[in-house]
C-alpha positions as CSV (number, residue, x, y, z in Angstrom):
1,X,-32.5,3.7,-5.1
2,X,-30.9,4.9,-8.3
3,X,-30.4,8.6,-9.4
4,X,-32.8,7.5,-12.1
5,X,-35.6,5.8,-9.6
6,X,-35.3,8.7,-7.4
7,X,-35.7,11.3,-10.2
8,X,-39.1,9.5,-11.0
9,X,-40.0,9.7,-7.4
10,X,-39.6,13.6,-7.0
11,X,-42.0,13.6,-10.4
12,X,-44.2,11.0,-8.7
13,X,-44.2,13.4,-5.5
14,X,-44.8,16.6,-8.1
15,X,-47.6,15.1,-9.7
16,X,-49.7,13.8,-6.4
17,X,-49.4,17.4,-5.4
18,X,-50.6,18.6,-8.5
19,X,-53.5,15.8,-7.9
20,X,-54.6,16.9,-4.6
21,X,-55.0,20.6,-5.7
22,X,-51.7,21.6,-4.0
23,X,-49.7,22.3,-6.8
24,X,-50.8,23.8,-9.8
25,X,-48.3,23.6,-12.7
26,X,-47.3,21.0,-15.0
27,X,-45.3,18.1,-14.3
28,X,-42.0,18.6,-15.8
29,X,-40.1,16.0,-18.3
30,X,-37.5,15.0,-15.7
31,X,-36.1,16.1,-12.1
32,X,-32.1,16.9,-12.1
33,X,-31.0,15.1,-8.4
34,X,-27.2,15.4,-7.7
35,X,-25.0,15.3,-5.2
36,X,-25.8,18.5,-2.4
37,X,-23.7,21.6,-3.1
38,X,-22.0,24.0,-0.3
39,X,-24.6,24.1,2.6
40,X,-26.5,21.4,1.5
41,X,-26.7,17.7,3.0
42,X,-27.8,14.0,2.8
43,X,-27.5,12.2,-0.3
44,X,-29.0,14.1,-3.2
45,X,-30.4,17.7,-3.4
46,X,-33.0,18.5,-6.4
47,X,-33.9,21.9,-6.8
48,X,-37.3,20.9,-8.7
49,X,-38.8,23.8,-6.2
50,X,-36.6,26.7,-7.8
51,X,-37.7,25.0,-11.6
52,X,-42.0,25.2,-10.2
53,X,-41.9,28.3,-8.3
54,X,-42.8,31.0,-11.4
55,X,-45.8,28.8,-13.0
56,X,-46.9,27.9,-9.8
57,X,-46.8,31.4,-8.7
58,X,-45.4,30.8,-5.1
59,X,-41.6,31.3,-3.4
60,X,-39.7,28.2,-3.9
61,X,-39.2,27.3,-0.2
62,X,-43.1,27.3,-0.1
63,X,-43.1,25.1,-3.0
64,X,-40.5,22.7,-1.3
65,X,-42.4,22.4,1.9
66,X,-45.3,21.3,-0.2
67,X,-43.3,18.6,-2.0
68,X,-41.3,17.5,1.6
69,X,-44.6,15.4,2.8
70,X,-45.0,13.7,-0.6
71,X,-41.3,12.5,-0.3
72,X,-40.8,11.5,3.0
73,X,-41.8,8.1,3.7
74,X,-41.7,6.8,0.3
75,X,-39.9,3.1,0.9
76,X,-35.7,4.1,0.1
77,X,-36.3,7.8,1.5
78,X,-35.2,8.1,4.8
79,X,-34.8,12.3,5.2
80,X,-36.1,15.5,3.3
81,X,-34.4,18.7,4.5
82,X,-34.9,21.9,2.8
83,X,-32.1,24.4,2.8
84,X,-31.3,27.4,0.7
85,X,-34.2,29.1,-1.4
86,X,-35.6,25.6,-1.6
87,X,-33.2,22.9,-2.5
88,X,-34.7,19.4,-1.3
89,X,-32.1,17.7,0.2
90,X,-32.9,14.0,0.1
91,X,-31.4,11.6,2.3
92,X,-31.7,8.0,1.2
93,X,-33.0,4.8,3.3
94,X,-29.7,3.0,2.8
95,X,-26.2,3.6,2.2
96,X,-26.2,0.7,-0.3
97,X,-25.6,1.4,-3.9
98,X,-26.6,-2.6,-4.6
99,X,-29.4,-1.8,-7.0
100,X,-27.5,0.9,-9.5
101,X,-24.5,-1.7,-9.6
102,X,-26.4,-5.0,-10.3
103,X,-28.2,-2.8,-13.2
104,X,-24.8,-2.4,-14.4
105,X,-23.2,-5.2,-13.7
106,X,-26.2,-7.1,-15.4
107,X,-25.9,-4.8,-18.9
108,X,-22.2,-4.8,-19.0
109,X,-21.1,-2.5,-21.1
110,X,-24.4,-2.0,-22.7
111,X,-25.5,0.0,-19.8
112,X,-27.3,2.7,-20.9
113,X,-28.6,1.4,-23.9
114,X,-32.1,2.0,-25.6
115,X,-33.9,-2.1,-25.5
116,X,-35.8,-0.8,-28.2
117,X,-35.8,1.0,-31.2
118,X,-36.2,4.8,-31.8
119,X,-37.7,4.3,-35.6
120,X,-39.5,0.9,-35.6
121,X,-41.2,1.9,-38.9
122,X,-37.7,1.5,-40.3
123,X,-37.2,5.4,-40.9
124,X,-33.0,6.2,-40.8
125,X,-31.1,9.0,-39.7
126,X,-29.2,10.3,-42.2
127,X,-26.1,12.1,-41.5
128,X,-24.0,13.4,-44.3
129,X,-20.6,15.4,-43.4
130,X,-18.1,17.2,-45.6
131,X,-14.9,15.8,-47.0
132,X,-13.0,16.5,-44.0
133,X,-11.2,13.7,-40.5
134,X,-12.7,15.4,-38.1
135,X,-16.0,15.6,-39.9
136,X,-16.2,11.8,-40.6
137,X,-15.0,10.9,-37.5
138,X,-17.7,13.1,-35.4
139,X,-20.2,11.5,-37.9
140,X,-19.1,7.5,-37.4
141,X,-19.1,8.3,-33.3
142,X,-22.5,10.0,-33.8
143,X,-23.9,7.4,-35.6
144,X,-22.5,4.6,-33.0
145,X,-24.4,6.3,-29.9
146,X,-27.5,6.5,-32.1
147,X,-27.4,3.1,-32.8
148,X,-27.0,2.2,-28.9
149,X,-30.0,4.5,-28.6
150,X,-31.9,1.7,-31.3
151,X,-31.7,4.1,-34.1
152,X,-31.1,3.3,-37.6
153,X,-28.3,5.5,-39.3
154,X,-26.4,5.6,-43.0
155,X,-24.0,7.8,-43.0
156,X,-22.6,9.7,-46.0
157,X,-19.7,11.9,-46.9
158,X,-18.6,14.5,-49.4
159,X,-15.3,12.8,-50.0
160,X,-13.3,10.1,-48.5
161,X,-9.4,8.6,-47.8
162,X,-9.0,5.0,-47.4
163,X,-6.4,5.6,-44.5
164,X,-8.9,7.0,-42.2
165,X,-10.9,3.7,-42.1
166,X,-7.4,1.9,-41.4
167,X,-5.9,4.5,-38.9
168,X,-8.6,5.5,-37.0
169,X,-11.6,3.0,-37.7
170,X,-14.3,5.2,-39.2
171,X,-16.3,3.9,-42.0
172,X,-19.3,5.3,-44.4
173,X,-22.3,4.3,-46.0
174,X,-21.8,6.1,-49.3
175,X,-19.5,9.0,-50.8
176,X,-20.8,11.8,-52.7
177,X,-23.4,14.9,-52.9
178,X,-26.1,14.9,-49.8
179,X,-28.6,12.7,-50.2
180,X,-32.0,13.6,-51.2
181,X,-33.8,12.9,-48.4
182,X,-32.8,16.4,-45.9
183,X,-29.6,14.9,-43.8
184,X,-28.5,16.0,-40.7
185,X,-25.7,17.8,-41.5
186,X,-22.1,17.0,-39.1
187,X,-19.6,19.9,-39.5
188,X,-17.4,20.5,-36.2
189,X,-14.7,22.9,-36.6
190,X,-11.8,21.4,-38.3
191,X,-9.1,20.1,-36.5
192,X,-5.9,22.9,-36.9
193,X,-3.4,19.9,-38.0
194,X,-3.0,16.4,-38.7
195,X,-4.3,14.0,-35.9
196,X,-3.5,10.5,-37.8
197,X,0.0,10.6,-36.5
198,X,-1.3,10.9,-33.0
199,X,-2.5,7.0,-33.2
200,X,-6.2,5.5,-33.5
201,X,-7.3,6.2,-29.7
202,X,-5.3,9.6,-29.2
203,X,-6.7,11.0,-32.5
204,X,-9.8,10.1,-32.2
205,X,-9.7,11.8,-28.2
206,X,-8.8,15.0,-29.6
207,X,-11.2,15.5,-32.3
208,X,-14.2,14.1,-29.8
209,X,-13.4,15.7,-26.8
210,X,-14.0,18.9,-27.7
211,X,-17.7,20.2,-28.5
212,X,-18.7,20.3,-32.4
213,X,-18.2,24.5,-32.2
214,X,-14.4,24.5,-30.4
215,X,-11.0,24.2,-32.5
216,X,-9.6,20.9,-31.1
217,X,-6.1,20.3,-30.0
218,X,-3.6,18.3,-31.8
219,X,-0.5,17.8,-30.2
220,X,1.4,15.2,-27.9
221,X,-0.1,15.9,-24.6
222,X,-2.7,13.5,-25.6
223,X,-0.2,10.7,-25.6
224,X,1.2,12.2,-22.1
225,X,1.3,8.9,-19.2
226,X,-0.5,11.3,-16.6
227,X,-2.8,12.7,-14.9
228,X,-3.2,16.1,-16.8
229,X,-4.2,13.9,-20.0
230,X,-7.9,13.6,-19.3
231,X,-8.0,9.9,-21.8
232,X,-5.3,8.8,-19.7
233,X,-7.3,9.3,-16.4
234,X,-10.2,7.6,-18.2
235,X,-8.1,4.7,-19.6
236,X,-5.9,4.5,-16.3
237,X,-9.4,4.1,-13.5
238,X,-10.6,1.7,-16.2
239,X,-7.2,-0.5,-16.2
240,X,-7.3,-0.1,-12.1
241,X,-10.7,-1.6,-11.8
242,X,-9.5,-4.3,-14.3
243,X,-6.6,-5.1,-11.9
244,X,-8.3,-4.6,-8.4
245,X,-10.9,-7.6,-10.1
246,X,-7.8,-10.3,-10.6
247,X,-6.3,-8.7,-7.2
248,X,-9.4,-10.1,-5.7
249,X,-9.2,-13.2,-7.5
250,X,-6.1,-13.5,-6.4
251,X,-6.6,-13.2,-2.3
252,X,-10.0,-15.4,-3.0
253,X,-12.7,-13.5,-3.3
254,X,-15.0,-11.9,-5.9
255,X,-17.5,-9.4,-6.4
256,X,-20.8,-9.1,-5.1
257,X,-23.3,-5.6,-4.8
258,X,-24.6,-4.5,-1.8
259,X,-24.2,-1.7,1.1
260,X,-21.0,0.6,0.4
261,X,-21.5,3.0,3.5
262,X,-18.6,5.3,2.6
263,X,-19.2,5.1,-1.5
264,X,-18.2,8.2,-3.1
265,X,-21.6,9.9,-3.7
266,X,-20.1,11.8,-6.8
267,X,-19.4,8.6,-8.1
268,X,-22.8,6.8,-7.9
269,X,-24.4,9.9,-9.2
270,X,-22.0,9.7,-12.5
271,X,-22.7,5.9,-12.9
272,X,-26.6,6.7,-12.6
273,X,-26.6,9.5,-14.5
274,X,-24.7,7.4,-17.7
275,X,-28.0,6.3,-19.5
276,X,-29.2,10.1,-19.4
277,X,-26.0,11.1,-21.1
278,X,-25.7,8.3,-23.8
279,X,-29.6,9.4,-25.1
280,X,-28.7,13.2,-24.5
281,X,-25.4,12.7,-26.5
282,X,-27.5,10.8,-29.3
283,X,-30.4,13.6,-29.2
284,X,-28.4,16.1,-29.8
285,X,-25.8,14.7,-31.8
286,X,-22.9,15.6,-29.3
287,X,-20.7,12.8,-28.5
288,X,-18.2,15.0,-26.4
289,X,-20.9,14.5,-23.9
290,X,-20.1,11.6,-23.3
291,X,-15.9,11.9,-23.5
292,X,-16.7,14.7,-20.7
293,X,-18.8,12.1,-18.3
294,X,-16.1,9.6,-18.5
295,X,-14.2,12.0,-17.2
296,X,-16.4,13.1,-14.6
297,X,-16.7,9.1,-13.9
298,X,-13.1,8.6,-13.9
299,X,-12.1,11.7,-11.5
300,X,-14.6,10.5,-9.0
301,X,-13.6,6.7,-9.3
302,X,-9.8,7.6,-9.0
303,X,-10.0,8.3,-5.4
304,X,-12.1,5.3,-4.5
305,X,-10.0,2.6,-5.9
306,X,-7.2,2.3,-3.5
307,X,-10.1,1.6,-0.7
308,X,-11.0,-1.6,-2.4
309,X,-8.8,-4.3,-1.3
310,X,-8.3,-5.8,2.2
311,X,-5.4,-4.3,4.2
312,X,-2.9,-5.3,6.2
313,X,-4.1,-8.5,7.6
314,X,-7.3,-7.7,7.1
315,X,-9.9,-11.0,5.6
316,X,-11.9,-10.0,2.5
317,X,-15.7,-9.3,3.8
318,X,-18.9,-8.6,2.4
319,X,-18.2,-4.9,2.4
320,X,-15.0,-5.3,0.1
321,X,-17.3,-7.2,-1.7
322,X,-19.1,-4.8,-2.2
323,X,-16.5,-1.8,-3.3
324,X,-15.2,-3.9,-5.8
325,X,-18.5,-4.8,-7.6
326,X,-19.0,-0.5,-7.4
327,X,-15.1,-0.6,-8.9
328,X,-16.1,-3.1,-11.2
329,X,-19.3,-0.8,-12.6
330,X,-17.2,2.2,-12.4
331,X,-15.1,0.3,-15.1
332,X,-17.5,-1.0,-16.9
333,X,-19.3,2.4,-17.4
334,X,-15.7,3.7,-18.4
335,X,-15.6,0.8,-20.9
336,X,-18.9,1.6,-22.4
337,X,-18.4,5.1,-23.0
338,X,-14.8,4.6,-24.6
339,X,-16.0,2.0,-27.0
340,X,-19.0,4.2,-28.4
341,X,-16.1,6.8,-29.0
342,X,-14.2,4.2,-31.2
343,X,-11.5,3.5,-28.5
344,X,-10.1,0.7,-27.0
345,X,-10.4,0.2,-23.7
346,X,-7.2,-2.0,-22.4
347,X,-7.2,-3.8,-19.3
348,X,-3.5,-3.1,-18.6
349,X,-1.2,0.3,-19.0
């Protein structure tokens, strides 16, 4: 079961309580699940209790022991514990993340991606930005993660330079005054000095990075070949994931999904949690969302990797298999994300 699937079953369980009279409040939009915090266990907590307790007018542990029953039992659900105020710590039927990998394994880097269109009665989002890098290059990543969300987009700027479509890849629909039709205006805080000579995927890191409202930074740690550069650690688990795939090939085998007993929960909770990210990035016109989730993907990833391969004189099983077709989605969610930011994504650093 997927972060996603098991975020409709805690509103499936809501809702039959609501149903049977046990319950009364609305059902809620979506249910956050995540990896348990201190004191918590099994596989996912949700504290959809703590959200319900005030409109349904009862403690939250109260509400949680009403939810347990509709929960437990549900095929993939193996536990529900309740701890703290009224977290729901879930424990899943299986320790295999086989379903969440062939999902992305099976989109490639498309992952995430609306299948159909936000405006099919041809409406466009207009954005329009002032004559200024960052500006424009907010605007072109906006309008590439509204587009994966099956949006259509024109985007238009105050003023334009020629080298910014050469050095760093962004492009526009039209130059001049805002159009007539109300725009959605992009205007991040400029960036405090030239990023061009930073290069195309450094450049376009440090104006994105950063939320609309924060003064980016512009200087050479962005280039830096380590692990304080947070677009390193993204490119670098990507690259790994690329080699650990023709390492495979290499000693025979090749990827297949299925049960990862010891799979970094942090990680699988990233990978699910991607599709969420790319529509609340294009929502709310915020693609540092998405640089910070690679991260977050990236840091949990790292320390999986090296568990991959066969050891020693160890024969490749089904259960290395099976970590690298997680390593593989772990880099292809990497890949994803970095190309809707305008960057490359090498297989080798």
């Amino acid at each position: 079961m997927t972060p996603a699937e098991l975020s409709s079953t805690v509103l499936h369980a809501v809702r039959r309580a609501v149903d049977a009279g046990e319950l009364d409040v609305t059902v809620p939009a979506r249910a956050v699940v995540a990896p348990p915090g201190p004191g918590g266990c099994g596989d996912y907590a949700t504290n959809i209790a703590l959200q319900l307790a005030r409109p349904a007018g009862q403690p939250p542990y109260r509400v949680a022991e009403v939810l347990r029953p509709y929960l437990v039992g549900i095929d993939g659900v193996a536990d529900v514990v309740l701890t703290g105020p009224g977290f729901l710590n879930i424990s899943l039927g299986g320790a295999a993340p086989a379903a969440l990998v062939e999902e992305i394994l099976s989109a490639g880097t498309r992952y995430g991606h609306a299948d159909a269109p936000d405006a099919p009665d041809g409406s466009v989002v207009r954005l329009h930005c002032p004559h200024d890098l960052r500006a424009v290059v907010v605007a072109d990543a906006v309008a590439r993660v509204l587009r994966c969300q099956g949006a259509l987009v024109r985007v238009t700027a105050e003023g334009f330079d020629r080298e910014w479509t050469a050095a760093l890849g962004v492009r526009v629909d039209g130059v001049g005054p805002a159009p007539v039709s109300p725009p959605v205006t992009v205007r991040p805080v400029p960036a405090p000095a030239d990023p061009l000579p930073l290069g195309r995927d450094a450049a376009r890191w440090a104006l994105l990075h950063p939320a609309a409202h924060d003064r980016p930074r512009i200087g050479d740690e962005h280039l830096a070949q380590r692990e304080g550069n947070p677009l390193f650690r993204v490119r670098y688990a990507h690259a790994r994931s690329r080699a650990l795939t023709r390492n495979a090939a290499d000693l025979g085998f090749a990827a297949e999904p299925g049960p990862v007993p010891d799979a970094p929960q942090e990680l699988l909770a990233a990978l699910g949690d991607h599709p969420r990210v790319l529509a609340a990035a294009a929502a709310h016109r915020a693609p540092d969302r998405i640089a910070r989730h690679l991260v977050a993907v990236a840091d949990a990833a790292l320390p999986f990797l090296p568990t991959v391969l066969p050891r020693g004189g160890e024969k490749p099983s089904a259960a290395h298999r099976a970590r690298l077709a997680l390593a593989e989605a772990a880099g292809t969610v990497l890949a994803g994300g970095l190309t809707l930011l305008g960057i490359d994504a090498p297989d080798h650093l």
